[in-house]
VOPAGU-2260 file (C-alpha; in pm, 1 decimal, decimal comma):
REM VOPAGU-2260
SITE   aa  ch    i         X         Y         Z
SITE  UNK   A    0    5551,9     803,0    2471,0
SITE  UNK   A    1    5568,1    1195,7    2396,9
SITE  UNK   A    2    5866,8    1297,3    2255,7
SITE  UNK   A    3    6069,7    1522,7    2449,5
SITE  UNK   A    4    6364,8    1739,8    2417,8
SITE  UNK   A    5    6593,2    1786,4    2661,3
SITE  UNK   A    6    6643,8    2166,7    2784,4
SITE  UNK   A    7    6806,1    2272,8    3079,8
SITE  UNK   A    8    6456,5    2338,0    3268,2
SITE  UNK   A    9    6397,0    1938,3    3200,0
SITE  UNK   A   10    6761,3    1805,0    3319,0
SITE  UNK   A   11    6698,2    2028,6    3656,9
SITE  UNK   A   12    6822,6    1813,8    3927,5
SITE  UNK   A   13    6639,9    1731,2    4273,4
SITE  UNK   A   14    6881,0    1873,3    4542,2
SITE  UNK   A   15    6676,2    1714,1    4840,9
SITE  UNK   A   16    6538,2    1418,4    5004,8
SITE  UNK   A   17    6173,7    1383,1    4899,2
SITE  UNK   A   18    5984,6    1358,6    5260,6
SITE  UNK   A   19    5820,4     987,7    5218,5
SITE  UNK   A   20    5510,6     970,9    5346,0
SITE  UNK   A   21    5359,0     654,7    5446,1
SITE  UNK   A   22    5260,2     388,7    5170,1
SITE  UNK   A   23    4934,6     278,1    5115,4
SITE  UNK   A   24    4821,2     -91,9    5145,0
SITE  UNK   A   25    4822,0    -130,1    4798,1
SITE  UNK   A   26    5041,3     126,8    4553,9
SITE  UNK   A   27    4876,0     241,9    4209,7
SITE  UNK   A   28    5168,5     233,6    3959,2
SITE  UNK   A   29    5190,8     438,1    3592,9
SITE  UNK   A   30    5353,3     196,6    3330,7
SITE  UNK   A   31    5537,5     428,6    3087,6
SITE  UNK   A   32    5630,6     242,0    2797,0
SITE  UNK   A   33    5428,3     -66,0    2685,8
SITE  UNK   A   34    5629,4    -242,2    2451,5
SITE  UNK   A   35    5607,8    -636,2    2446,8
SITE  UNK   A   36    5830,2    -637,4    2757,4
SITE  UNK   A   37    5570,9    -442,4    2916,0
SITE  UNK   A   38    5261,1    -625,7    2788,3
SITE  UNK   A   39    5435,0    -987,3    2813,9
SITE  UNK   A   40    5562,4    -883,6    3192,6
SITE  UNK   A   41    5528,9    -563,9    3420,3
SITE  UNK   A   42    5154,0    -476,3    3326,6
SITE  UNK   A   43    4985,4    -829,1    3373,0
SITE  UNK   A   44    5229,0    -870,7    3675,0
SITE  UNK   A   45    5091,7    -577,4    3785,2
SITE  UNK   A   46    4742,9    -638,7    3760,8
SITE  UNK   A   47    4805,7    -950,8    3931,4
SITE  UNK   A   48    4951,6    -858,7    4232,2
SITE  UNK   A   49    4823,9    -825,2    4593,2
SITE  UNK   A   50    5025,6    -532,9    4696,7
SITE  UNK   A   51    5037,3    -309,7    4401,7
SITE  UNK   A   52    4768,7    -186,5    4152,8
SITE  UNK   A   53    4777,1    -117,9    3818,7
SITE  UNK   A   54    4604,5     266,0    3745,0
SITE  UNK   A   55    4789,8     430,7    3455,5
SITE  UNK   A   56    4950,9     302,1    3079,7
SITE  UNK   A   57    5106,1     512,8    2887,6
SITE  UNK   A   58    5245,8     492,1    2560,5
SITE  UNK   A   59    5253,6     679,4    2231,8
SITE  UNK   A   60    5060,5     393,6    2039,2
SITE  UNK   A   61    4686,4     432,3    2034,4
SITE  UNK   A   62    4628,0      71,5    1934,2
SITE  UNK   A   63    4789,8     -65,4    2236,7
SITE  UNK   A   64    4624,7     141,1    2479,0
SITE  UNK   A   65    4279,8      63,8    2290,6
SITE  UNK   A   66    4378,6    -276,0    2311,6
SITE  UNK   A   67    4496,5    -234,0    2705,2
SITE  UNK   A   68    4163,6     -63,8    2788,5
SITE  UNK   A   69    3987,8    -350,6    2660,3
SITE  UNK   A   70    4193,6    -564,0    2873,9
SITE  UNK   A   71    4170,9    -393,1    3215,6
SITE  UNK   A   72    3873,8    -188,6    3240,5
SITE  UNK   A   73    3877,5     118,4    3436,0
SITE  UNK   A   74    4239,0     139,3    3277,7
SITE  UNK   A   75    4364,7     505,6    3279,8
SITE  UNK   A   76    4589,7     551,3    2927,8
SITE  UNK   A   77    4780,1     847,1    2789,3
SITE  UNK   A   78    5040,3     969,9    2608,8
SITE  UNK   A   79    5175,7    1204,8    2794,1
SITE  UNK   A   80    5425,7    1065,3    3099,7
SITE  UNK   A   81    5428,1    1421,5    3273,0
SITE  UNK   A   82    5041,8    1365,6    3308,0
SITE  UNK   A   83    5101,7    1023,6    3466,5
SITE  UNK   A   84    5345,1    1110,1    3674,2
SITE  UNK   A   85    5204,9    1400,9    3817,8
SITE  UNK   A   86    4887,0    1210,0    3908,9
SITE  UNK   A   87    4830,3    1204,8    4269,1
SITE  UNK   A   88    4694,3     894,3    4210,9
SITE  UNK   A   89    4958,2     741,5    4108,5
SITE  UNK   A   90    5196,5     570,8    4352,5
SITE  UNK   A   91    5503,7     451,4    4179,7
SITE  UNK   A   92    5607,6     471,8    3800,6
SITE  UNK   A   93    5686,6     126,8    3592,7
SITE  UNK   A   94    5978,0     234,3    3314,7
SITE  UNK   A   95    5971,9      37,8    3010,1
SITE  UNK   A   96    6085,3     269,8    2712,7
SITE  UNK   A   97    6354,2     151,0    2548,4
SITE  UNK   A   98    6695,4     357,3    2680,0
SITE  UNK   A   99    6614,8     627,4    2456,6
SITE  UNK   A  100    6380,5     796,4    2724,5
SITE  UNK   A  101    6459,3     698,4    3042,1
SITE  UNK   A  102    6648,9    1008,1    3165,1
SITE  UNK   A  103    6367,8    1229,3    3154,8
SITE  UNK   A  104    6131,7     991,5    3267,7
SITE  UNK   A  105    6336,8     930,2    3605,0
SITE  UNK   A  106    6402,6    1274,6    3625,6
SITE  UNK   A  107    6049,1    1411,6    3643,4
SITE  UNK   A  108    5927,3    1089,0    3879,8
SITE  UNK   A  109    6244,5    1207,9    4117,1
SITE  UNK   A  110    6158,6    1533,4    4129,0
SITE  UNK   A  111    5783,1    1414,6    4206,8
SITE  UNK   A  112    5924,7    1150,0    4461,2
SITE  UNK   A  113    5779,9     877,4    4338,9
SITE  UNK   A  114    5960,1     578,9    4336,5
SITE  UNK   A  115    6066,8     395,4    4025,8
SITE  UNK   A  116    6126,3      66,2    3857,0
SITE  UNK   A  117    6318,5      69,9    3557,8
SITE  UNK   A  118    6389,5    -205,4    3276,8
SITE  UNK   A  119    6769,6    -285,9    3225,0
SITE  UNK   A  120    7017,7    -216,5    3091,9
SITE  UNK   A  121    7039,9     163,6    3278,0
SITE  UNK   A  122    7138,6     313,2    2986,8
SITE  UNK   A  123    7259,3     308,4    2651,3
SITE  UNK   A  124    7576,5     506,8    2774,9
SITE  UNK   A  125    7798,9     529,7    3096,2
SITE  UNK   A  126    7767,2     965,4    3115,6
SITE  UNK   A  127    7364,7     860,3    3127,7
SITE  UNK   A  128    7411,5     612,2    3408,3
SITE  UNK   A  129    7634,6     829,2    3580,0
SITE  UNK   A  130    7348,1    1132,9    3562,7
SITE  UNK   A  131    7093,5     896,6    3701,0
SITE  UNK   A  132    7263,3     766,0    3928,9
SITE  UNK   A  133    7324,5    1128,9    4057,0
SITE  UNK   A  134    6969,3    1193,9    4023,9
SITE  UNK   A  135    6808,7     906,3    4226,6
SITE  UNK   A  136    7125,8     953,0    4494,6
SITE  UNK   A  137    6976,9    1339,1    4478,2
SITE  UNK   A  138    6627,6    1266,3    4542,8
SITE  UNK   A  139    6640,4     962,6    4780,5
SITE  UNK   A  140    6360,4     750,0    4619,6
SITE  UNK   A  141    6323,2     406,3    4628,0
SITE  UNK   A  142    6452,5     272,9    4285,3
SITE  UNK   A  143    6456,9     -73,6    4095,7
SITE  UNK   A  144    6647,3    -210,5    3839,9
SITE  UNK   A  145    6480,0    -505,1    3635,9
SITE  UNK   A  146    6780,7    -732,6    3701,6
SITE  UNK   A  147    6509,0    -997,3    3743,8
SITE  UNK   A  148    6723,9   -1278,7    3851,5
SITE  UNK   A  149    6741,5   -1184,1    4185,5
SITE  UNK   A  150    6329,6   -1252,6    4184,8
SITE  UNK   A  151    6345,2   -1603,8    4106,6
SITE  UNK   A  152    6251,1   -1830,9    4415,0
SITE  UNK   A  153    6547,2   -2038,7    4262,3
SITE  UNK   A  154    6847,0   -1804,3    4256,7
SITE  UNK   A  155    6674,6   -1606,4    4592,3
SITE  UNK   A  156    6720,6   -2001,7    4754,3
SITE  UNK   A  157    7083,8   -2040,1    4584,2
SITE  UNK   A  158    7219,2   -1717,8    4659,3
SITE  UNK   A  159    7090,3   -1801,0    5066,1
SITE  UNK   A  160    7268,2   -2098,6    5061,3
SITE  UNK   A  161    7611,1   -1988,0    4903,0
SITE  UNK   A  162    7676,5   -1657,9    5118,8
SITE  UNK   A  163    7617,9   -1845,9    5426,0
SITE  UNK   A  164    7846,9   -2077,1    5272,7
SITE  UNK   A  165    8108,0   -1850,6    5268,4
SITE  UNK   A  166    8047,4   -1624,9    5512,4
SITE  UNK   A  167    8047,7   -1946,8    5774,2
SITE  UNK   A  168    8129,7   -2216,7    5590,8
SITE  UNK   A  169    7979,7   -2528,8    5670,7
SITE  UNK   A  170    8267,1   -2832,8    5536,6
SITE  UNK   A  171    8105,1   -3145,9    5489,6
SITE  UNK   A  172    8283,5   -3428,9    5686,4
SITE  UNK   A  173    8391,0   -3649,8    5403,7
SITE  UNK   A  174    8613,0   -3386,5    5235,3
SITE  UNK   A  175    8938,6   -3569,1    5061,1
SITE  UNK   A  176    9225,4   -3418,5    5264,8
SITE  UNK   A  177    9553,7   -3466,3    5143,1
SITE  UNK   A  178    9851,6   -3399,9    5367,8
SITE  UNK   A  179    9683,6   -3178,3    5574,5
SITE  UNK   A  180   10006,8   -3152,3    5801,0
SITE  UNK   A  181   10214,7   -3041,7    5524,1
SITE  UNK   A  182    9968,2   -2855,7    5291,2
SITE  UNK   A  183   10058,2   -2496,1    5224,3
SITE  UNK   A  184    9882,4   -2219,9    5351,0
SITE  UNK   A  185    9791,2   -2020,6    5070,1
SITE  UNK   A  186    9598,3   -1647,0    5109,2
SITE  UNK   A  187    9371,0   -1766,9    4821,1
SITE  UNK   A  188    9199,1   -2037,4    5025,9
SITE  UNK   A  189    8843,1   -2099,3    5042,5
SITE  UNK   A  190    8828,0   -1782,4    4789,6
SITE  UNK   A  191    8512,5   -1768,7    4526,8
SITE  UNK   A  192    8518,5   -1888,4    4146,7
SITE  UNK   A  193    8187,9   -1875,2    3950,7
SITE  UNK   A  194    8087,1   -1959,1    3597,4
SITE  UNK   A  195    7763,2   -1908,2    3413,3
SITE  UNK   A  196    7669,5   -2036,5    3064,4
SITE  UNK   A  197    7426,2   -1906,5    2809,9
SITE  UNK   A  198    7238,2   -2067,2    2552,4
SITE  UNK   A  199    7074,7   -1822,6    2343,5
SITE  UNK   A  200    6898,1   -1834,1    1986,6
SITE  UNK   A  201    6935,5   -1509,3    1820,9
SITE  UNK   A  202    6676,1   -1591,9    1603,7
SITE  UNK   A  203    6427,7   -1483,1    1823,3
SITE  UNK   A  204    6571,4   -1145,7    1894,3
SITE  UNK   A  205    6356,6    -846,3    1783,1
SITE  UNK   A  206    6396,9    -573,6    1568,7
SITE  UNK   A  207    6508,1    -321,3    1791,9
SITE  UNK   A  208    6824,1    -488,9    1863,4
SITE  UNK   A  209    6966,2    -459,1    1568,7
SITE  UNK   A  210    6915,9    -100,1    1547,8
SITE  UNK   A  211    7274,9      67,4    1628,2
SITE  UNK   A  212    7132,6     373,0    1785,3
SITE  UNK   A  213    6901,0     165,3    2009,0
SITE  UNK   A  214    7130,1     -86,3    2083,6
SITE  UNK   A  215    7491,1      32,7    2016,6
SITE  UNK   A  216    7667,3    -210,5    2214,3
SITE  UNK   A  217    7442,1    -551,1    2129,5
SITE  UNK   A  218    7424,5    -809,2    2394,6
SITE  UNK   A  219    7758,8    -742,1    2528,0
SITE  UNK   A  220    7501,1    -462,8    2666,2
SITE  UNK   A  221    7117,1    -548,1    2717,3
SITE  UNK   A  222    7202,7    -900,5    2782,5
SITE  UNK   A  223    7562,3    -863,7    2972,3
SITE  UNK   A  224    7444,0    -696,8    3277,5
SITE  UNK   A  225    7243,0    -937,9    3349,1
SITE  UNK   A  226    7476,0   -1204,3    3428,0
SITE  UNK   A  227    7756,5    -912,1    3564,9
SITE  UNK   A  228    7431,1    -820,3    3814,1
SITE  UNK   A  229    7480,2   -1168,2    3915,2
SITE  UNK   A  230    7832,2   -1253,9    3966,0
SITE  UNK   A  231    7844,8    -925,3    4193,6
SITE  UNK   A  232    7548,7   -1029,1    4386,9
SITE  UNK   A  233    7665,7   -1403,3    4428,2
SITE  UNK   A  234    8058,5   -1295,6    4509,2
SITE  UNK   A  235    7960,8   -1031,7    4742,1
SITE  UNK   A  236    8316,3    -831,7    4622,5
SITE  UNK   A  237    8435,1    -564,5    4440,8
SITE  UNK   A  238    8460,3    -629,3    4079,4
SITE  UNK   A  239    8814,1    -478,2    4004,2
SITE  UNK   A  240    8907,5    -601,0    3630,3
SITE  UNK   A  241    8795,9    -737,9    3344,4
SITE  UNK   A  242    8931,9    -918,1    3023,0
SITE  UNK   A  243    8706,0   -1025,1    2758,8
SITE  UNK   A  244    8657,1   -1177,2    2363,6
SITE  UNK   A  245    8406,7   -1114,2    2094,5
SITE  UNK   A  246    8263,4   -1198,5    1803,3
SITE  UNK   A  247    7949,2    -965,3    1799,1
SITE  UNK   A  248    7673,5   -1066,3    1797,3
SITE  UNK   A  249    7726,9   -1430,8    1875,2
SITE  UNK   A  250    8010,7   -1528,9    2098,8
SITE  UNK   A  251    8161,5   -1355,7    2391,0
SITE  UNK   A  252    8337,6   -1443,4    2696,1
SITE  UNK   A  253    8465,5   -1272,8    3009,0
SITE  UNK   A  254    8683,1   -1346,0    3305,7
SITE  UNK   A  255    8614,0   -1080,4    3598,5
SITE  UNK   A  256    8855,4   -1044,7    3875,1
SITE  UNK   A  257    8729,7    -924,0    4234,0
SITE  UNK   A  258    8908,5    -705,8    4518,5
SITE  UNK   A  259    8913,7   -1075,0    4759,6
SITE  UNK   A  260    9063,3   -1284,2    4485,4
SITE  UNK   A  261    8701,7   -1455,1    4328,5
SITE  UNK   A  262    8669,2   -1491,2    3976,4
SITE  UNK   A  263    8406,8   -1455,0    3765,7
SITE  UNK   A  264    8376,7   -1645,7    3359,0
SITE  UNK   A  265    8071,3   -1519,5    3142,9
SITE  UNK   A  266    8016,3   -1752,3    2831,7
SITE  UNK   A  267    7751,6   -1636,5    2621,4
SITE  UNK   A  268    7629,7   -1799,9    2265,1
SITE  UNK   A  269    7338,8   -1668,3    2037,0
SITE  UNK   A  270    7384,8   -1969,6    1794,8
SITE  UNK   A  271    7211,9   -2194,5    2040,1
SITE  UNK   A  272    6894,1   -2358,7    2066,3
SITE  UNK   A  273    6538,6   -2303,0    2269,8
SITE  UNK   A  274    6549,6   -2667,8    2313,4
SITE  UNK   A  275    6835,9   -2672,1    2574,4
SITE  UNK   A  276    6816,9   -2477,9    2871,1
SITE  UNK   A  277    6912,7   -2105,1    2841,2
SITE  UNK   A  278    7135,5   -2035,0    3210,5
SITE  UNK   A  279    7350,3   -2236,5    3403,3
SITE  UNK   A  280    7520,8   -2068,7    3730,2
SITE  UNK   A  281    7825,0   -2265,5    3912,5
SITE  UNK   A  282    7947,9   -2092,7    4240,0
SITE  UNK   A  283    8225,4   -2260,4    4451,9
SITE  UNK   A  284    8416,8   -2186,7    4733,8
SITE  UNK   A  285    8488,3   -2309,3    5072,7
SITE  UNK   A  286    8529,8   -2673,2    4922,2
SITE  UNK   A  287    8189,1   -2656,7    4819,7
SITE  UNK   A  288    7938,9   -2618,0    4503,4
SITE  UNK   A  289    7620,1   -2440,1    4477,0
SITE  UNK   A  290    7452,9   -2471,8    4090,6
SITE  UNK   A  291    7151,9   -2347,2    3952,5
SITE  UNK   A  292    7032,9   -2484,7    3652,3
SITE  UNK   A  293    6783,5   -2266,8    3402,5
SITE  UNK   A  294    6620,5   -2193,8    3741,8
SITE  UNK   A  295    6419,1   -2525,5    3771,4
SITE  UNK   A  296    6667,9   -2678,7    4014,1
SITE  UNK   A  297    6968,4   -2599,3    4225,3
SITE  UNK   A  298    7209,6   -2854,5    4328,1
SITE  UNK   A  299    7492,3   -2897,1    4592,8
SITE  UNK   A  300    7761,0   -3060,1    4719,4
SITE  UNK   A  301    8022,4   -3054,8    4994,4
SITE  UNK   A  302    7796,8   -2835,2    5198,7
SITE  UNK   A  303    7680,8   -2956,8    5527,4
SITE  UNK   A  304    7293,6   -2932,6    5569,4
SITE  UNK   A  305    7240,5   -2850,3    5190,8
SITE  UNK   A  306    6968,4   -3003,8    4969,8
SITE  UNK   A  307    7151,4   -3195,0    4708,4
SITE  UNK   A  308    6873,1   -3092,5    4448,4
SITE  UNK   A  309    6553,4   -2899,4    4473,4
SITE  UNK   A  310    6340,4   -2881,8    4191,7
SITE  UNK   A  311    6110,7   -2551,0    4141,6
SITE  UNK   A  312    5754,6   -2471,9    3974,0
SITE  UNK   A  313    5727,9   -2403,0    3632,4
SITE  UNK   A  314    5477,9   -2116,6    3472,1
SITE  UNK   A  315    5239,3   -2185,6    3203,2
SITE  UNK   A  316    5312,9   -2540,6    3158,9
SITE  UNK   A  317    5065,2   -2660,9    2891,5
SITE  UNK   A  318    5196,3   -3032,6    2915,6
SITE  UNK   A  319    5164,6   -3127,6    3285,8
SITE  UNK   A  320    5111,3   -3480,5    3258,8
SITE  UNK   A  321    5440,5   -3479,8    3046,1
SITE  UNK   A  322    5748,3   -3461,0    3221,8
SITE  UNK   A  323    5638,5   -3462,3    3577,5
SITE  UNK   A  324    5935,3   -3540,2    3720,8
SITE  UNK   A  325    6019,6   -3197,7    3715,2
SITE  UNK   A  326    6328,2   -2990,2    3695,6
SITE  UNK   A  327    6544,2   -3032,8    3450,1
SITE  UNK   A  328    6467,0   -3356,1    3355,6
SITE  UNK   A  329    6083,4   -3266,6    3312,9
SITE  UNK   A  330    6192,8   -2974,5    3151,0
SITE  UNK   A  331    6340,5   -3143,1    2814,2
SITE  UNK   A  332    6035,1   -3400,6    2828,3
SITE  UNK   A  333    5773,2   -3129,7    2805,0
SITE  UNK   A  334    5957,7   -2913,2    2605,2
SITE  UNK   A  335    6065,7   -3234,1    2355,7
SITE  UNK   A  336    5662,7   -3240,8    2349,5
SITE  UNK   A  337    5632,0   -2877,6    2251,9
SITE  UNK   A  338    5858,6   -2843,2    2003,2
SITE  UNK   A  339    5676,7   -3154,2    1823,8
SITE  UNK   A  340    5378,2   -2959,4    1844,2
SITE  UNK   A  341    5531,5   -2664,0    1711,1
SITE  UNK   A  342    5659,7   -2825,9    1413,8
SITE  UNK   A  343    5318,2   -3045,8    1373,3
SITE  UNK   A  344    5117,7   -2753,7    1339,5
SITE  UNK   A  345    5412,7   -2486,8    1152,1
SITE  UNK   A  346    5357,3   -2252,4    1454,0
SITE  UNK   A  347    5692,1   -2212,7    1647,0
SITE  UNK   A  348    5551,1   -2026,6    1910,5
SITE  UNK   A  349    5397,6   -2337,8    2046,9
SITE  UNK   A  350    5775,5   -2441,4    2165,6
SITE  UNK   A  351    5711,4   -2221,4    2472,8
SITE  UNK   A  352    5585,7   -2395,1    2772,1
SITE  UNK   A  353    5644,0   -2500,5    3137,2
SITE  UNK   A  354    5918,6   -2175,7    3173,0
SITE  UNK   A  355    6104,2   -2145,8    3476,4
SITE  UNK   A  356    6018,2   -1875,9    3699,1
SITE  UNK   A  357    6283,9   -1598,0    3668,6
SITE  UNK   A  358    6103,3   -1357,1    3913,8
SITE  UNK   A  359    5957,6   -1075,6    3701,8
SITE  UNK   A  360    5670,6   -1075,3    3915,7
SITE  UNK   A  361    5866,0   -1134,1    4249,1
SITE  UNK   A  362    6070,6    -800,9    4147,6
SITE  UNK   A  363    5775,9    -568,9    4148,1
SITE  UNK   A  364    5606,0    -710,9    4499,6
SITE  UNK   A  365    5981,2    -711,4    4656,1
SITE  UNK   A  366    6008,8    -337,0    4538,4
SITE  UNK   A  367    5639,7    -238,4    4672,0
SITE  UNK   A  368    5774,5    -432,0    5007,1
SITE  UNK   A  369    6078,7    -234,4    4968,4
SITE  UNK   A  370    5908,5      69,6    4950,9
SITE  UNK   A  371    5694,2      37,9    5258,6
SITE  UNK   A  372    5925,6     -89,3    5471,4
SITE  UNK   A  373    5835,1    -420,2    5502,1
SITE  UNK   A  374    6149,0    -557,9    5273,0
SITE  UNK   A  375    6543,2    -457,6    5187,7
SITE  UNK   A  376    6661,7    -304,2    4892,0
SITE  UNK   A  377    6587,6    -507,6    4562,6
SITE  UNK   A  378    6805,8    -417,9    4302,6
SITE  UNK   A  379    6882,5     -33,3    4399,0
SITE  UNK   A  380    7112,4     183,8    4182,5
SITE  UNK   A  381    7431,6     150,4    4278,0
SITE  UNK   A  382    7415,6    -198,3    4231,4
SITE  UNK   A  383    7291,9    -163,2    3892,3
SITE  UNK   A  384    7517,9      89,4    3771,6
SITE  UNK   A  385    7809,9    -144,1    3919,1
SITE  UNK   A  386    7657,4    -455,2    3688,5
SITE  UNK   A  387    7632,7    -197,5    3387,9
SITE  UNK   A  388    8019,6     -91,5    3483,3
SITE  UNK   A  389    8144,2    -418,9    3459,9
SITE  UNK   A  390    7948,4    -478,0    3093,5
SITE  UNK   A  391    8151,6    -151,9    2943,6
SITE  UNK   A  392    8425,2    -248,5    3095,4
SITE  UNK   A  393    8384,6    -591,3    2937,2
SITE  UNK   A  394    8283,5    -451,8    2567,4
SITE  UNK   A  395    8596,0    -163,4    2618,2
SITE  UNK   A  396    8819,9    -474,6    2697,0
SITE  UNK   A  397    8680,8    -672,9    2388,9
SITE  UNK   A  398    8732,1    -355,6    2120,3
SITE  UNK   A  399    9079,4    -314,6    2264,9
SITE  UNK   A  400    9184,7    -691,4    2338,4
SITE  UNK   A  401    9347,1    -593,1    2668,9
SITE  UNK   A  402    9283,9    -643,0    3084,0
SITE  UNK   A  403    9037,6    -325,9    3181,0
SITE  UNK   A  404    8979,1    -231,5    3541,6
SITE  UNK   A  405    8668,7     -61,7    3667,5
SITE  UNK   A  406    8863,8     255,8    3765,7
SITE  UNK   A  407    8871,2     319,8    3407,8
SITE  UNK   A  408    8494,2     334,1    3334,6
């Protein structure tokens, strides 16, 4: 990417609504910034999809645009992300610099009106979230926040199933009912709790995140909003406080309390193990359960007219005759068999197969639909800049070991 320095011609704000004209068939998209995020994800994604095209890379490393061009021919590449996003060919812009350019980058597409995706986290700093935020609200494009999650066919299905839960609850008939004459009535009934787990390795984390001007904040950041992205979306409330412990880089945990009452627990561990599966999501309410499991299955109970398990593809599964029971179960089978491999032949890389799909793909073609129409609002900015919120509140709670509410960041 071209350096750039910020002047007060370059932080010029878009003070109207960018007149959208109507979307083509298929939209050509620029990817600025083609790390391994971009190159492991949004560009083959890209290239891939039915809806979208891939026209334009840009990136301030020759060898990976050579290496790009020889990839997808008739590949447009640059340095320069002014050029790209000034294209009239280009659609829709692709963001995958690292935090330290993504202000200028949304600022220029915004005041071009073309609509953005963006990797997460938002920012490296709440006054920078806060100015985009401003800017996108400014220019009224469509915007997209890489909080993949919401992609995956398994959490998509999981999420369905729990807000109609609790927005009509559904009681199964065998329900253990004690007293029911003389139970209290209690203003917390029926009311939300969710936990997730993570299992993480942070052996396998790259360079940049140790890098304290890069990544200030460690995972409490660039991983934390993640899972904060999903307790708001699952809860459907208004995240009010937060307490939280940790013991950077490796251990953290936060409690999140909501406007209605729901509560949110984040356990997170980079001293884990690629062998076990990373996520596990457990939402309850309305006497029942809704879990999602490293996004291969979801299971319920106490919910009339629920699956009790559904089991979901896996990508790139290079043992399919091994574990084909599927889900979770299939999961430790094939990757038991990988990580055999991986130590028979001294290559570790070989552990990764059969992955669960956790929608990087479904993200873009949801934003294209999103863009013409045809779909709702992906992962727009308020909602991100509400998950990043709750992840400073978190780390400002953690520094200062006390309760922090949102009001305060």
């Amino acid at each position: 990417m071209s350096t750039v320095k910020l002047t007060s011609e370059s932080r010029v704000e878009a003070t109207h609504h960018v007149l959208k004209p109507a979307q083509p068939q298929r939209l050509n998209f620029a990817v600025i910034g083609c790390g391994s995020m971009a190159r492991a994800q949004h560009i083959p994604n890209l290239a891939q999809l039915p809806n979208a095209r891939l026209l334009t890379c840009i990136d301030l490393d020759e060898a990976v645009l050579a290496e790009l061009r020889e990839r997808y021919h008739g590949l447009k590449t640059g340095q320069d992300f002014h050029a790209a996003i000034n294209d009239p060919e280009v659609h829709a812009i692709c963001l995958a610099t690292t935090e330290q350019l993504r202000l200028p980058v949304i600022e220029a597409a915004a005041r071009a009106g073309k609509p953005i995706y963006v990797e997460k986290p938002l920012a490296r700093s709440l006054e920078e979230v806060y100015e985009i935020q401003k800017v996108v609200r400014r220019a009224g494009v469509a915007f997209c926040v890489g909080h993949n999650r919401r992609g995956s066919p398994a959490m998509l299905e999981a999420h369905d199933i729990f807000r109609r839960h609790m927005e009509h609850p559904a009681p199964c008939p065998w329900r253990f009912d004690r007293n029911s004459a003389e139970r209290p009535r209690l203003s917390g009934d029926g009311v939300a709790g969710m936990s997730v787990r993570i299992n993480d390795d942070w052996y396998s984390w790259k360079e940049w995140v140790f890098d304290t001007e890069q990544a200030p904040h460690g995972p409490m950041l660039f991983e934390m909003t993640h899972f904060t992205d999903m307790c708001n979306w699952f809860l459907a409330d208004e995240p009010q406080a937060v307490i939280a412990l940790s013991h950077e880089p490796f251990n953290h945990g936060v409690v999140i309390r909501y406007r209605r009452g729901a509560m949110a627990t984040i356990s997170m561990s980079a001293n884990g193990t690629f062998g076990y599966p990373k996520e596990l999501y457990e939402c309850f309410g309305n006497g029942g359960a809704v879990v999602i499991d490293h996004m291969l299955e979801i299971r319920t109970a106490g919910i009339a007219g629920a699956p009790d398990r559904k089991i979901y593809p896996m990508i790139h599964d290079r043992h399919p005759a091994v574990g084909a029971e599927g889900g979770v179960p299939g999961w430790l089978a094939k990757k038991r068999a990988a990580c055999q491999e991986a130590a028979a032949a001294g290559d570790s890389n070989l552990i990764f197969t059969a992955e669960p799909n956790k929608g990087h793909a479904a993200m873009l073609e949801r934003f294209v639909e999103e863009i013409q129409g045809r779909g709702p609002v992906v992962c727009g900015v308020d909602e991100a800049v509400l998950a990043t919120r709750v992840a400073f509140a978190a780390i400002q709670s953690a520094k200062e070991k006390r309760v922090v509410r949102l009001e305060e960041v």
